[in-house]
C-alpha positions as CSV (number, residue, x, y, z in Angstrom):
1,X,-4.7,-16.0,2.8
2,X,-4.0,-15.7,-0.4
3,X,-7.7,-16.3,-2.6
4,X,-7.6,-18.2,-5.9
5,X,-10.3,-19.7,-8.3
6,X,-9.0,-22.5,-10.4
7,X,-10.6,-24.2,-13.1
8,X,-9.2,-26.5,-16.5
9,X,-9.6,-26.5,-19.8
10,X,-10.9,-29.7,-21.8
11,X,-7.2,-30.2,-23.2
12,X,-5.6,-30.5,-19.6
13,X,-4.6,-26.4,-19.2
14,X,-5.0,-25.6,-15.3
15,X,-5.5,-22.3,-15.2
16,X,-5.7,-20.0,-12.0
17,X,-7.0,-16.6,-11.3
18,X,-6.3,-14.6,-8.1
19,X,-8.2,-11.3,-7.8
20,X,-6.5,-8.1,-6.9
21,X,-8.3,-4.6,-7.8
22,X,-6.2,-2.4,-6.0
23,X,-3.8,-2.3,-8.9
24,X,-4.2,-1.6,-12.5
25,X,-1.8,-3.9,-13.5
26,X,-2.3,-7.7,-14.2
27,X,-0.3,-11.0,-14.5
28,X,0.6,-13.3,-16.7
29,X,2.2,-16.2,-15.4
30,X,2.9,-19.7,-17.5
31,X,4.7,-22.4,-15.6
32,X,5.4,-25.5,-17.5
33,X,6.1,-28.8,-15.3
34,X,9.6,-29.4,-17.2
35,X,13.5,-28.7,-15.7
36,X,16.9,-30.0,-16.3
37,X,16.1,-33.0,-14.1
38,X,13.9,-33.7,-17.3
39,X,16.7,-34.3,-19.9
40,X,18.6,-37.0,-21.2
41,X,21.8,-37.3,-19.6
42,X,23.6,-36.7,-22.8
43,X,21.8,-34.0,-24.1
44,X,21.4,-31.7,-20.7
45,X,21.0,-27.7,-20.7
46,X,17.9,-28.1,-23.1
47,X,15.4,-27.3,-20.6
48,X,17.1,-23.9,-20.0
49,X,18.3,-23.8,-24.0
50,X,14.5,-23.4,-24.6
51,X,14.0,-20.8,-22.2
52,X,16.0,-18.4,-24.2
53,X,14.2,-20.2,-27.6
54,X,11.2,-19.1,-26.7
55,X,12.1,-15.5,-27.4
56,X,13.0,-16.2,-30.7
57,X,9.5,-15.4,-32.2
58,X,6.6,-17.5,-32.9
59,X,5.2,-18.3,-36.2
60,X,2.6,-15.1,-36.1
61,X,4.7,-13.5,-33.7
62,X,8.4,-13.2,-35.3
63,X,9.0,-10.2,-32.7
64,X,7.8,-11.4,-29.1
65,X,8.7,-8.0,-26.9
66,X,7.8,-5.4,-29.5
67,X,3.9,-5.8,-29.1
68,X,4.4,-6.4,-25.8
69,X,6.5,-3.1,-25.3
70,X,3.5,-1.2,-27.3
71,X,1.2,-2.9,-24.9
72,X,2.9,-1.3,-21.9
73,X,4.3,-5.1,-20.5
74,X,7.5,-6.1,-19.3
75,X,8.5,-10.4,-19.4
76,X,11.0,-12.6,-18.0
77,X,11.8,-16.4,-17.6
78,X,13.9,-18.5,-15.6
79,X,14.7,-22.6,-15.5
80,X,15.7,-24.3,-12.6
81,X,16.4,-28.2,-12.3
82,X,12.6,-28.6,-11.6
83,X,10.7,-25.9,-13.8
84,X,10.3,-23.5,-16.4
85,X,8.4,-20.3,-15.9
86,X,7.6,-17.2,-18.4
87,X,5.6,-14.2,-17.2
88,X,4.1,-10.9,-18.1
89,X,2.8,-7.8,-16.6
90,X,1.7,-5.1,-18.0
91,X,-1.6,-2.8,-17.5
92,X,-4.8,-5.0,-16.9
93,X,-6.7,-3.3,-19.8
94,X,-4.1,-4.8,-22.8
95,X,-4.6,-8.2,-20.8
96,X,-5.0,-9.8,-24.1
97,X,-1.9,-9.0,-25.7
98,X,-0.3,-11.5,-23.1
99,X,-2.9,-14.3,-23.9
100,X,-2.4,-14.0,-27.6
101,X,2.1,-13.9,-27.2
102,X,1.9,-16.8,-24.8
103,X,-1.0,-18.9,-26.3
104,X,1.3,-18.7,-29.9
105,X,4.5,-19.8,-28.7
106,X,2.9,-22.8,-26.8
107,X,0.8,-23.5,-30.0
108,X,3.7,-22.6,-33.0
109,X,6.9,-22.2,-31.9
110,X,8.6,-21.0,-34.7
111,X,11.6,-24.1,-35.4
112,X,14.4,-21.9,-37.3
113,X,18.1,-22.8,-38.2
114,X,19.1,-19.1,-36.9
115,X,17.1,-18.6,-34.4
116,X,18.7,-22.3,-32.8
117,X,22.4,-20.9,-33.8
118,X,22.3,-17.7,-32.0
119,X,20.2,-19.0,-28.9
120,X,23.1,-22.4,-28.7
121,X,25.8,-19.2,-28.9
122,X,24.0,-17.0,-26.2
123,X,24.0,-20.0,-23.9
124,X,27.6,-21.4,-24.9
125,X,29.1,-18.4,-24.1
126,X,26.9,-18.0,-20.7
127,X,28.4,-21.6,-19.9
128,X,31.4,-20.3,-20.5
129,X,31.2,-16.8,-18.8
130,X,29.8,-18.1,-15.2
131,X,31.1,-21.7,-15.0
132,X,34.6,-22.2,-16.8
133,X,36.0,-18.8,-16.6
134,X,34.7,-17.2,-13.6
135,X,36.5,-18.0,-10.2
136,X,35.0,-20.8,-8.4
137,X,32.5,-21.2,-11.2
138,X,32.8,-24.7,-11.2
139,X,32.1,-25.5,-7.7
140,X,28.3,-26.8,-8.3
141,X,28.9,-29.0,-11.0
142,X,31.8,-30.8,-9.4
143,X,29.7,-30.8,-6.2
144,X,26.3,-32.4,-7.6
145,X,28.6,-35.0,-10.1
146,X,29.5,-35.5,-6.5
147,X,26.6,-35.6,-3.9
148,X,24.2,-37.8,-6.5
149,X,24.7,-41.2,-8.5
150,X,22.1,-41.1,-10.6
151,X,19.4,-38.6,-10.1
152,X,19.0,-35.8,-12.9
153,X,20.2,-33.3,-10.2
154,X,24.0,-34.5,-10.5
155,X,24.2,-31.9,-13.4
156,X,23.1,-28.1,-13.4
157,X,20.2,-26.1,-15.0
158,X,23.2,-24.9,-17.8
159,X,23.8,-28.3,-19.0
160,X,26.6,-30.7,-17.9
161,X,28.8,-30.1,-20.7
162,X,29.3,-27.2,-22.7
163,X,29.4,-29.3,-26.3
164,X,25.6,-30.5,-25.3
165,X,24.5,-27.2,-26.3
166,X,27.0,-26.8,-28.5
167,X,25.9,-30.3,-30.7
168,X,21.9,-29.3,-30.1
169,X,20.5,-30.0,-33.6
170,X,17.3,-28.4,-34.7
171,X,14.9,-32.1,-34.1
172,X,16.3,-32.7,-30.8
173,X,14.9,-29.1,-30.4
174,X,12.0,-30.0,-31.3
175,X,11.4,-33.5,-29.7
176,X,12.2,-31.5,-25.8
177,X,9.3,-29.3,-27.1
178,X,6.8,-31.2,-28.3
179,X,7.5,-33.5,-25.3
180,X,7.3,-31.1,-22.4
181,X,5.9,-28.0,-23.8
182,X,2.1,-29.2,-24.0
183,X,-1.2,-27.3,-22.6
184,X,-1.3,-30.5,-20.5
185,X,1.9,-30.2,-18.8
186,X,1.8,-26.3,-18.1
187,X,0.4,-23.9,-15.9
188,X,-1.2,-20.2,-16.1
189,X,-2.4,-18.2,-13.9
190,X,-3.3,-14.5,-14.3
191,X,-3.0,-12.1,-11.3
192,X,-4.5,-8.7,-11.1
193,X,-7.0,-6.4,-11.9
194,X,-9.0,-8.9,-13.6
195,X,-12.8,-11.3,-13.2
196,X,-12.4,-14.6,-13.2
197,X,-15.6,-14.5,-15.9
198,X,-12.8,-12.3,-18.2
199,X,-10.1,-14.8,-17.7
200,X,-12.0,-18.1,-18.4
201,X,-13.3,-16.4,-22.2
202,X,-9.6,-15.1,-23.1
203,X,-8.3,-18.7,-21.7
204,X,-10.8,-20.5,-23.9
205,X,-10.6,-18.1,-26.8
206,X,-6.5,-18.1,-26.9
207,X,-5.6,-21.4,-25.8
208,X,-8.6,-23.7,-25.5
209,X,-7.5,-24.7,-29.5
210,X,-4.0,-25.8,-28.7
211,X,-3.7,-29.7,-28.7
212,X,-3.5,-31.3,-25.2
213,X,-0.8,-33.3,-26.1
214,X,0.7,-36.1,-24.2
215,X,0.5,-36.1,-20.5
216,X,4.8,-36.1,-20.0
217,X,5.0,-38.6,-16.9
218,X,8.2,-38.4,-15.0
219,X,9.8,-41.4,-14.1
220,X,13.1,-40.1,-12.7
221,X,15.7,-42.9,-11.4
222,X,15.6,-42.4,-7.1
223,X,18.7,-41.1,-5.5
224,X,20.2,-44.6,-3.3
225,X,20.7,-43.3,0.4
226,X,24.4,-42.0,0.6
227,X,26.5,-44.7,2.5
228,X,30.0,-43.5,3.1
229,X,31.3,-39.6,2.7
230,X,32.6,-38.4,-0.3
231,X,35.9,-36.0,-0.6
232,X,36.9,-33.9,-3.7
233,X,39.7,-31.7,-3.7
234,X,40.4,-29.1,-6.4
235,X,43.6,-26.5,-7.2
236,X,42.7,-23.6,-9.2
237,X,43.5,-19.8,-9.8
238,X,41.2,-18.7,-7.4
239,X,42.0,-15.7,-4.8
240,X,41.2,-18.1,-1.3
241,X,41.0,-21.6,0.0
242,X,37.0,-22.5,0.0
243,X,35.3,-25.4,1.5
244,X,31.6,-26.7,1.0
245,X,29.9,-29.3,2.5
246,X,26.6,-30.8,1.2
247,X,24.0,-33.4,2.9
248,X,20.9,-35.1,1.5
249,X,17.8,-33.6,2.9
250,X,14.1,-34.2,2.3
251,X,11.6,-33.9,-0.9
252,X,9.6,-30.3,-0.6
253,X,6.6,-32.0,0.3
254,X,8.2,-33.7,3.3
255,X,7.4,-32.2,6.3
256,X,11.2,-32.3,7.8
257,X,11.7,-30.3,4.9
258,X,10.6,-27.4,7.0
259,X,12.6,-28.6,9.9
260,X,15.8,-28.3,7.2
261,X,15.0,-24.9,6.4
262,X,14.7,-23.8,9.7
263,X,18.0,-25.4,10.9
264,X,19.8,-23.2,7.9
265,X,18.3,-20.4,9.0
266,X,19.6,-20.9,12.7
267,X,23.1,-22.1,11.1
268,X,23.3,-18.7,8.9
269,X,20.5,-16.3,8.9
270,X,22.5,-13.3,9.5
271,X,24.9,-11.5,11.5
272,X,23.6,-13.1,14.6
273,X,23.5,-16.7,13.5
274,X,25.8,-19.5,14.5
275,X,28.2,-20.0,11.8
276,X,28.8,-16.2,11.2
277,X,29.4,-15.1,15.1
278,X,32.1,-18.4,15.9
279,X,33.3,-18.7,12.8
280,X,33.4,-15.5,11.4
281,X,34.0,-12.8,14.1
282,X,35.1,-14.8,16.9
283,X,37.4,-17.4,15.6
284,X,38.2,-15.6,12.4
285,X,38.9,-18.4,10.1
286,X,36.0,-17.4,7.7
287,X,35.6,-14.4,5.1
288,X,32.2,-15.0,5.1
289,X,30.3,-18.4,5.5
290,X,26.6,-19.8,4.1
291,X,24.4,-22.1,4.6
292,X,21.6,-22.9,2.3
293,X,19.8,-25.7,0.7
294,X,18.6,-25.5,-3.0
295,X,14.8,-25.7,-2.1
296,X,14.2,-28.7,-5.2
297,X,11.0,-30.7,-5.8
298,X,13.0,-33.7,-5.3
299,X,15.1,-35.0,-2.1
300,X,17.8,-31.8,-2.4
301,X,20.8,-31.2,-0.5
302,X,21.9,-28.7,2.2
303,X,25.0,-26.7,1.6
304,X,27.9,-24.8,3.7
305,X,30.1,-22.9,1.9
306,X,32.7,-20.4,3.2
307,X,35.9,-18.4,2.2
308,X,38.9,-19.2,4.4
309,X,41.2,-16.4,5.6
310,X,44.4,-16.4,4.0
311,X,46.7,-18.7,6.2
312,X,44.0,-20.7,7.7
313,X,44.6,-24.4,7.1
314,X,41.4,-26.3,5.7
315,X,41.7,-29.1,8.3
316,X,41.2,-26.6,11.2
317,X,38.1,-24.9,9.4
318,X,36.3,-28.3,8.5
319,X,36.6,-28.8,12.5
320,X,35.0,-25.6,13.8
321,X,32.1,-26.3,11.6
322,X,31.8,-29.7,12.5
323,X,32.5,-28.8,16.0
324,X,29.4,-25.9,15.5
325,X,27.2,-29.1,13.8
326,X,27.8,-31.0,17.2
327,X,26.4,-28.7,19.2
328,X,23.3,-28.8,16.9
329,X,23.1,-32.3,17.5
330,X,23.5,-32.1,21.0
331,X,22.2,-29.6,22.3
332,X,18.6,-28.1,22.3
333,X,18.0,-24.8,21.2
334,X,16.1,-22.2,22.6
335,X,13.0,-21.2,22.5
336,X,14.0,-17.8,22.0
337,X,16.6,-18.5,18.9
338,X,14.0,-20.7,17.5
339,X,11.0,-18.1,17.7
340,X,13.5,-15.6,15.9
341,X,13.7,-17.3,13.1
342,X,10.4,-18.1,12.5
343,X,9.5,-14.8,12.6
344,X,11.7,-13.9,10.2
345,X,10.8,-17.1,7.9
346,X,7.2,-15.4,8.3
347,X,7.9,-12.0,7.8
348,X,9.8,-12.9,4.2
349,X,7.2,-15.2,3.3
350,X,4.8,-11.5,3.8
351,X,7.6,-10.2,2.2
352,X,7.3,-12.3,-0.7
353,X,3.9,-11.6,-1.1
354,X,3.4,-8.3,-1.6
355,X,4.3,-8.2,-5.4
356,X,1.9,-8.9,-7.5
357,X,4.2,-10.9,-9.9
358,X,5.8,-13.0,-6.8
359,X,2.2,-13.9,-5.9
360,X,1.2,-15.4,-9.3
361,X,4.5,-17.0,-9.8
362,X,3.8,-18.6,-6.1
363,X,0.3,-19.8,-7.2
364,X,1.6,-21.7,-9.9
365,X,4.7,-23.4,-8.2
366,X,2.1,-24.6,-5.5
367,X,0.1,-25.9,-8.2
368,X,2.6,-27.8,-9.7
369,X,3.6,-28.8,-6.5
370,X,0.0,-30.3,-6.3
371,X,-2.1,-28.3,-4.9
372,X,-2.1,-24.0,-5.1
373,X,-3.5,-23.8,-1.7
374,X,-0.4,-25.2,-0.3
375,X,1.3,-21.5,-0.6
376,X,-2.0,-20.9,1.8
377,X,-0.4,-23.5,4.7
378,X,3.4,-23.0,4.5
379,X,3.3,-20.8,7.4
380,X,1.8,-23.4,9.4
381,X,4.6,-25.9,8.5
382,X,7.1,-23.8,9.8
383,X,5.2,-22.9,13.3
384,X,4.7,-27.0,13.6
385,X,8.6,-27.4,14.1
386,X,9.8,-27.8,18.0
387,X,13.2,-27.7,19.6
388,X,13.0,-31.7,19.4
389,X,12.5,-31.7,16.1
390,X,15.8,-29.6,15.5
391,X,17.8,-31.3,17.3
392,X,16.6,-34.6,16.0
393,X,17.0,-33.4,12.2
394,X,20.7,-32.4,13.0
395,X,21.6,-35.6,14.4
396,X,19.5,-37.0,11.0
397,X,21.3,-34.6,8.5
398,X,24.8,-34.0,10.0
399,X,26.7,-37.4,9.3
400,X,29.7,-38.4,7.9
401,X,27.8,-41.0,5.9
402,X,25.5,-38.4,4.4
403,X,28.6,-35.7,3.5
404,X,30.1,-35.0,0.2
405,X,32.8,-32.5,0.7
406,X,35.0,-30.4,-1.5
407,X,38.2,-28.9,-1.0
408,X,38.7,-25.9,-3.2
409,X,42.6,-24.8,-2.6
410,X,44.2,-21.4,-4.6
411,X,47.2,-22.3,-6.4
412,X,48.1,-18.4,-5.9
């Protein structure tokens, strides 16, 4: 059980503090309820544009890691299609330091020409770098244009297009931020060596001042249920043949969600799993083979992906795996396979928690999830799930209907 207290701040800031005196370090974790899935189709790759913005300095702040250097701290962000998080540690006695870099960029952002023209280059050449020049870089944005219609997830975290970046002009900048980047649609908790008492006076002191702002309601258009399958195929200068395969699966508050994580597990949780021993070793048509699902807020997909062996002809490996899919549908599995990996599903999810940083960044997804103490039931979820329910999921998950597939062929 991981213990929290939680309380909010009259201008909508939720703010959670988990107690942990066995290290002399603290956290500083500030998650605001805003992703790609948030942008206008024809201005994407702002949410994670603003992720590398908010480095740019503050207006009291013009340097943001120098005083935090001094101060002993280390930061990081990331964006995904459903969130944006920023956190801190550093030793629990500068604890401040974080409050005051944090509680000024969410306050006064500092809105400058340069700053916007060296962040839109950093990220154009990024775009660039890991989606249009890199070998199979592409795969993910011509698989979502694929799998969704109309939800925000048919483009990535980068952006859809490299020119939306590219065209960003300083008060579409600021419209994204004064939209999403309110006290009222964010997150902190602090992790650490640290009394609740300490946190609730630095929490008022630094941000109790900042404007609420407008509560950001999402009103996202729904994903229709997938009717018929849909094929890509693809030539470029890439070493091997590759094939993925992606199916609509549950929100991550559904509780076949669970039953979806557990069935990728069983498909390809290592070198004993199903995919990797027929595919792989036995029948040898793979290089290696995946299979994963992209854990978003919203109804997500699950995902095989695999190298062929040179020579291998793609209609032959889309038939083993479908052949391997039958047998989830159709059979039951064991007691014995399903035990294995729960226990490993249990043993990460200890894993996970044993950083301080992982725990505070956990706290807050939970909360913005709905509730922090869900982190405290996940386990539960996953030791709910039967044989039945496998099986029952596969024959739910695994049709034609529900498949987008794409055919990624070398032209070497």
């Amino acid at each position: 059980m991981i213990q929290y207290e939680k309380f909010i701040l009259d201008n909508g800031l939720r703010v959670i503090v988990h107690r942990d005196t066995t290290t002399p370090m603290a956290v500083l974790d500030v998650m605001y309820d805003v992703g790609a899935r948030d942008e206008d189709p024809n201005q994407t790759g702002f949410a994670h544009l603003f992720e590398h913005l908010m480095f740019g300095g503050s207006v009291n702040i013009p340097s943001y890691d120098e005083p935090l250097q001094m101060a002993g701290g280390e930061n990081n962000a990331y964006t995904t299609n459903d969130l944006t998080n920023y956190y801190i540690q550093l030793p629990a006695d500068n604890l401040e330091t974080a409050f005051w870099l944090e509680s000024d960029r969410m306050l006064s952002l500092a809105f400058d020409e340069k700053i916007l023209d060296v962040q839109r280059k950093v990220v154009s050449e990024e775009f660039k770098e890991h989606y249009l020049n890199k070998p199979y870089g592409d795969v993910w944005h011509k698989m979502r244009a694929l799998a969704y219609q109309v939800h925000p997830y048919r483009w990535m975290t980068i952006g859809k297009e490299l020119s939306h970046v590219e065209n960003a002009q300083l008060q579409d900048v600021k419209n994204f931020f004064f939209k999403h980047y309110t006290s009222a649609n964010a997150i902190l908790c602090v992790a650490g060596n640290v009394t609740v008492e300490q946190v609730k006076a630095l929490a008022q002191k630094w941000f109790g001042n900042i404007p609420s702002g407008e509560k950001y309601k999402r009103q996202l258009p729904q994903e229709p249920k997938q009717t018929i399958g849909r094929k890509l195929e693809v030539k470029a200068k890439v070493p091997l043949d590759a094939l993925y395969k992606c199916w609509h699966i549950y929100p991550r508050l559904d509780k076949r969600y669970y039953t979806a994580d557990l069935i990728t597990d069983l498909l390809s949780g290592g070198g004993s799993s199903r995919l990797y021993q027929s595919l792989v070793k036995e029948k040898q048509l793979f290089s290696n083979i995946n299979c994963f699902h992209f854990g978003s807020v919203d109804a997500g997909l699950l995902a095989i992906e695999g190298k062929l062996i040179k020579g291998v002809k793609m209609e032959d490996a889309e038939k083993a795996i479908e052949e391997e899919l039958e047998k989830m549908k159709n059979e039951t599995v064991t007691e014995a396979e399903l035990e294995k990996v729960k226990n490993k599903t249990e043993s990460l999810m200890a894993f996970e928690d044993v950083p301080l940083m992982s725990r505070a960044g956990s706290l807050t997804t939970y909360e913005l999830l709905g509730d922090a103490n869900l982190m405290n039931k996940e386990l539960e979820h996953y030791q709910a799930v039967t044989a039945k329910d496998i099986q029952q999921e596969s024959k739910n998950i695994f049709t034609e209907n529900n498949c987008s597939t794409l055919y990624y062929y070398s032209e070497n």
